[in-house]
N, C-alpha and C positions, 0 to 999 in steps of 0.2 A: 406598436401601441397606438391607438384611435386620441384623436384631439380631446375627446372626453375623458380618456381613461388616464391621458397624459395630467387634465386638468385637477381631475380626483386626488394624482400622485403628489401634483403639486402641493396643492391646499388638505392632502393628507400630513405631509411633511410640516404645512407651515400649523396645524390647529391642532392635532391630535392628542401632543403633551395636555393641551389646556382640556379638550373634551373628555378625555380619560379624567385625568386628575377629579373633573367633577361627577363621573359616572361612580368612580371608586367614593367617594365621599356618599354618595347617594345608595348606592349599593351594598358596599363592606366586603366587595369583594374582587378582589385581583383578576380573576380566572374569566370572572363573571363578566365581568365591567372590559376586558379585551375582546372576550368573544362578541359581545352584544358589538362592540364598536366595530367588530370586522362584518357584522350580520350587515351596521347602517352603512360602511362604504359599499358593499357587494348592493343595496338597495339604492345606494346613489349613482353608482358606476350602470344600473338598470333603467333608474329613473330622469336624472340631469339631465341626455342625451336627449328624450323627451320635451323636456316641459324647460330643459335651460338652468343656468346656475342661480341656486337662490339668491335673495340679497343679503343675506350672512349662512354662509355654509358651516360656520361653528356650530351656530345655535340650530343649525337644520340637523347635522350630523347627533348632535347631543341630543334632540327631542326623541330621533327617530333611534338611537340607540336604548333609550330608556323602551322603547315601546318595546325594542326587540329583546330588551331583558326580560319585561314583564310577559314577553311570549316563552321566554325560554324556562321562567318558574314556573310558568302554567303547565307546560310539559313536565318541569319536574315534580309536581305537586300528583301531577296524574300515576306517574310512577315511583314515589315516595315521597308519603308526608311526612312533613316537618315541622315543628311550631314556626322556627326560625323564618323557614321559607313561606311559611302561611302568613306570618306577619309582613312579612318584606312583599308577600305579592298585594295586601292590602295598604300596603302605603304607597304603592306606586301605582295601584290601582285608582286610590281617593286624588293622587297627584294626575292622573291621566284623566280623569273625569274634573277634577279643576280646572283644567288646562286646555281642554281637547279643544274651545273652540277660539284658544287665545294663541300665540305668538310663539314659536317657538322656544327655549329656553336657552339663551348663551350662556356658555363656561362663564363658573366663578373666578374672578385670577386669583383670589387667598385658596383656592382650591390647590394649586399648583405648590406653594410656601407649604399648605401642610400636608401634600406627599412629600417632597422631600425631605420634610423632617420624620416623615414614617420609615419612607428608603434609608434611610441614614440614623435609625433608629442600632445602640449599641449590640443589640441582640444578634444581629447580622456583622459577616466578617467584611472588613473594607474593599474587597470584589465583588462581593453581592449586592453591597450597598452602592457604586457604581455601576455594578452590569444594572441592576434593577431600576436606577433611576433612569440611564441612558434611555433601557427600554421603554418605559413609560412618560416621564416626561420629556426627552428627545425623542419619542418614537424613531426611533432608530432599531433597523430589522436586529435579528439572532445573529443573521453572516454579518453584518457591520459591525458587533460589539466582538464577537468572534474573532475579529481578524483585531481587530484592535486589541483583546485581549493574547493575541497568539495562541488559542485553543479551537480545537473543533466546536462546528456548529451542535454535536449531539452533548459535547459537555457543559455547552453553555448556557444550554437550554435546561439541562436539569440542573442548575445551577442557579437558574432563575423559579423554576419551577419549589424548590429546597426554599428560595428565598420565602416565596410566594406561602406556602404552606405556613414555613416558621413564625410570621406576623400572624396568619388566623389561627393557629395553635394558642401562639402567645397572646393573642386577642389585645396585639401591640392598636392603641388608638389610632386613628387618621384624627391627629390635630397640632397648631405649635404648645409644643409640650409648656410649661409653667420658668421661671426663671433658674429653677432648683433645677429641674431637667435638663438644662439647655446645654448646659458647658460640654458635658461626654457628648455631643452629637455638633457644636459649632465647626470645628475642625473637619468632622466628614465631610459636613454640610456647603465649608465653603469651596472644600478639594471637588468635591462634586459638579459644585455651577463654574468651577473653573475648566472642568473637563468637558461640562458641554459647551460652555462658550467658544474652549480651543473648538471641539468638534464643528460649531458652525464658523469661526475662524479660518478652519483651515480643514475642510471635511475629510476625513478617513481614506475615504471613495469613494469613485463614481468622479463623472465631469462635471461636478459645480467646484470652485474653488471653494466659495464660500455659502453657508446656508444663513442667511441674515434670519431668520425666525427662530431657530435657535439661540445667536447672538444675542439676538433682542429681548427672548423670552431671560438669559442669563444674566443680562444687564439691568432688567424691571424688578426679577430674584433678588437678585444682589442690591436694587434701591430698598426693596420690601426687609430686609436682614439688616442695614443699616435702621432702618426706622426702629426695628422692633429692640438691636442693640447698642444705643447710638454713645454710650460710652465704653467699645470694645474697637481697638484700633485695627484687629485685621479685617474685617469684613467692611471697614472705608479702604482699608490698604487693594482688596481685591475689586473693590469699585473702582475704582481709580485707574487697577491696572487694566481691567474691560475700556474703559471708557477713552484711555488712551490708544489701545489696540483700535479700538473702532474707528477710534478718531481716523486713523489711514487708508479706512477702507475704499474709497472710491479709489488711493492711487497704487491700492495692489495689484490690478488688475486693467490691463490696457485697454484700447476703444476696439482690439481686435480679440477681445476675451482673454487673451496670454496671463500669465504669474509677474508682476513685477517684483525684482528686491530693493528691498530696503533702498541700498546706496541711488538705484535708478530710477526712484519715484518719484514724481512732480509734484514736489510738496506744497504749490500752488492748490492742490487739490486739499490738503488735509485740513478738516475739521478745525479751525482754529478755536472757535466757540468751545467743544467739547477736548480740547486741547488745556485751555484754561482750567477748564473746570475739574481736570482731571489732576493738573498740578495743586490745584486749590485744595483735592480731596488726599492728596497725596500730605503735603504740609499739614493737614489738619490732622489726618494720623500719626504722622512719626512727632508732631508736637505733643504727644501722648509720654513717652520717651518708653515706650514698650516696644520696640522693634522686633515685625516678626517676616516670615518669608515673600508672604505679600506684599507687603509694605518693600521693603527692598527690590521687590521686581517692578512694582510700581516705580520707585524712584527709576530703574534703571531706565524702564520706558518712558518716564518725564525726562530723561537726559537727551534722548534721543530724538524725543518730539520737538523740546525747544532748539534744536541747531537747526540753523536757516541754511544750510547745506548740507550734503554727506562729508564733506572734505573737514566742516567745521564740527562735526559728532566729538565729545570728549572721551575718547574711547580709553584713556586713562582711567578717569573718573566709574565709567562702565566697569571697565576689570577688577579695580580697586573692589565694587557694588558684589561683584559676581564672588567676590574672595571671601565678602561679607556673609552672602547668601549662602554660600556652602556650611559654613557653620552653623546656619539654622536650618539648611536642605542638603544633607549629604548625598549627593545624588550622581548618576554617570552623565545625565543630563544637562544638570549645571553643570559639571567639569567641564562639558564640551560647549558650552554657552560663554565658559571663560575664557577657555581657549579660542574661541571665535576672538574675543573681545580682545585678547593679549595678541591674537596675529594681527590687529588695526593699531594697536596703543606701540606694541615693540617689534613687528614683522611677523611674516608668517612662519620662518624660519623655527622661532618662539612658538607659535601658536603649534607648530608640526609637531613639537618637542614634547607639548601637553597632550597631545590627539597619541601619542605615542604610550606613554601610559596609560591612558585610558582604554585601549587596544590591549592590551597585558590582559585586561579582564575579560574580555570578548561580551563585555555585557552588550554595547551597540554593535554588535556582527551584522545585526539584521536590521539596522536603525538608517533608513533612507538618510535624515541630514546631519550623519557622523558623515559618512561618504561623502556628500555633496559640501560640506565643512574643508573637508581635506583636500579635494578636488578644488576647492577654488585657492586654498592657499598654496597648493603646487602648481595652478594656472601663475598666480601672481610673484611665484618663482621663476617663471619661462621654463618649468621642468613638464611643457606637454604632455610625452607619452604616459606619466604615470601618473597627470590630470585626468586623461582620458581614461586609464582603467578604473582610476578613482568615480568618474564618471558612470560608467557600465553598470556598476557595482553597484550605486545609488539607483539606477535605472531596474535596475533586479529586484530592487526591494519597496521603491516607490508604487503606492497603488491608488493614489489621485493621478487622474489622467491631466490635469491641470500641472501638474509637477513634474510627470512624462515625458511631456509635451517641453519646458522649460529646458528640463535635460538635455532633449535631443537638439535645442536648438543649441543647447552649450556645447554638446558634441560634435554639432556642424561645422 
């Protein structure tokens, strides 16, 4: 891949949520507003190398993909007319003749708040409504959503494509719905910016551990969702728990690029600013006294932020949190998040004992940090050899190369 085509991928990855988001708002159309955005990288990936990186590649990418929508209705108007499309090529036309000799147009950021409240619109079923959003506001390809969803690339695409259709049938709006609207769609909404935070958290695949413009994009989401509902205590509870996760970010990751854990991080590094504030946003929710799953994973990760050691973690207090959370998250997930927490609070002995039921159901068979969960409480047992298969096994299923790469040095 050339220095340019590298640079495009980059700054495709960190801007494209936001360019879309306002193409589709401009547009009205899914189908339409992707293609045109792949017409303007294929036109930057031609031109950049040239003339060099503009000085805002959002607003360059978004002007020139309007341009290239309004080439793709003139085509379409040539080979079938439509009111719809006659009108939409003279709004973009009177916007193109505005504009032509001014500045390019950057993304709206409330463009991005009301796709996902259109992604996450009840009409679609709770995998559409995250493949969809991933796609669009993560820009995150077909095979990345794919493998995260455990289906093939050809279902997942007409899965998106089903999505895609069902809003312009339904002539479902792009905007934040009214207060009467909101409640059937808060819940997808916030599962949503949780899933793409994890994804730049801790990416899928490929060799970045973390994708910070995702992160960032989920954490401004998630400010924008508190403003708009600022007496609903989960969406401070899911603030809270981004802003604590963030908080670590500099010491997840070594000066040599490596994964660091938890117990081995130099918490010299963490965030203590966005530390505070993250406890601050935690208290201010559960003083609500509606405790919901957010809110408790947020507490969990304020437990963890304020111990000024690994040694001094109240990993009590953790497991107690995690016994909480299952009864509002019944999940294989959390069981094994608790079993983590009960092999630090009572032994791993304990913790093996919980990894063992959870096993009964085979639902993590294929879940990298079940394996890598186990493997370390039989390292911490001195029972090697069946650390190491435990090892292997993690290794088979892991598909960040950052986490790989972790493995193999555990297996060394």
């Amino acid at each position: 891949m050339s220095q340019a085509a590298r640079a495009l991928d980059r700054i495709f990855r960190a801007e494209s949520g936001a360019v879309l988001a306002t193409l589709i708002r401009i547009l009205g159309d899914f189908q339409l507003a992707e293609d045109a955005l792949q017409d303007a990288l294929t036109a930057a990936l031609e031109t950049w190398p040239k003339t060099g990186l503009p000085a805002s590649p959002a607003a360059w990418l978004a002007t020139a993909a309007r341009r290239k929508a309004l080439d793709r209705l003139r085509h379409i108007r040539i080979v079938e007319v439509k009111s719809s499309t006659l009108a939409l090529i003279e709004q973009l036309e009177r916007e193109a003749q505005r504009t032509h000799d001014a500045p390019e147009v950057s993304p709206v950021p409330d463009d991005q708040l009301r796709l996902i409240f259109t992604c996450c619109h009840p009409a679609l079923s709770r995998e559409a409504q995250v493949a969809l959003t991933l796609r669009t506001l993560g820009g995150l390809s077909v095979a990345e959503i794919a493998r995260a969803f455990l289906a093939s690339e050809a279902a997942l695409a007409q899965r998106l494509a089903r999505a895609k259709q069902k809003i312009s049938r339904a002539k479902i709006p792009y905007e934040i719905p009214g207060r009467e609207a909101l409640a059937p769609r808060v819940d997808a909404v916030l599962d949503v910016l949780y899933l793409v935070f994890n994804e730049g958290y801790l990416a899928t695949t490929g060799r970045q551990l973390v994708r910070g413009d995702l992160v960032a994009d989920a954490i401004r989401l998630a400010r924008s969702l508190v403003e708009l509902l600022p007496e609903e205590p989960e969406p401070v509870g899911l603030l809270a728990l981004m802003v604590l996760h963030d908080a670590r970010r500099e010491a997840r990751i070594s000066d040599a690029g490596e994964l660091v854990l938890l117990e081995d991080q130099d918490r010299t590094k963490w965030d203590r600013g966005r530390i505070a504030e993250g406890v601050q946003l935690v208290e201010r929710a559960l003083a609500q006294q509606r405790p919901g799953s957010y809110q408790i994973q947020a507490a969990i990760a304020a437990v963890h932020a304020e111990a000024t050691t690994a040694t001094n973690t109240d990993w009590r207090q953790i497991a107690l949190l995690y016994a909480q959370l299952l009864r509002h998250e019944p999940s294989p997930v959390v069981e094994l998040n608790r079993a983590v927490a009960v092999s630090f609070a009572a032994g791993p002995d304990q913790g093996l004992a919980l990894l063992a039921r959870i096993e009964t159901s085979s639902a993590l068979e294929g879940y990298a940090p079940f394996h890598l969960a186990r493997a370390d409480m039989l390292r911490r047992l001195g029972r090697g050899d069946a650390a190491r298969d435990s090892y292997q096994l993690a290794l088979s299923f892991a598909e960040n190369e950052q986490v790989r790469r972790f493995i193999r040095r555990r297996l060394a």
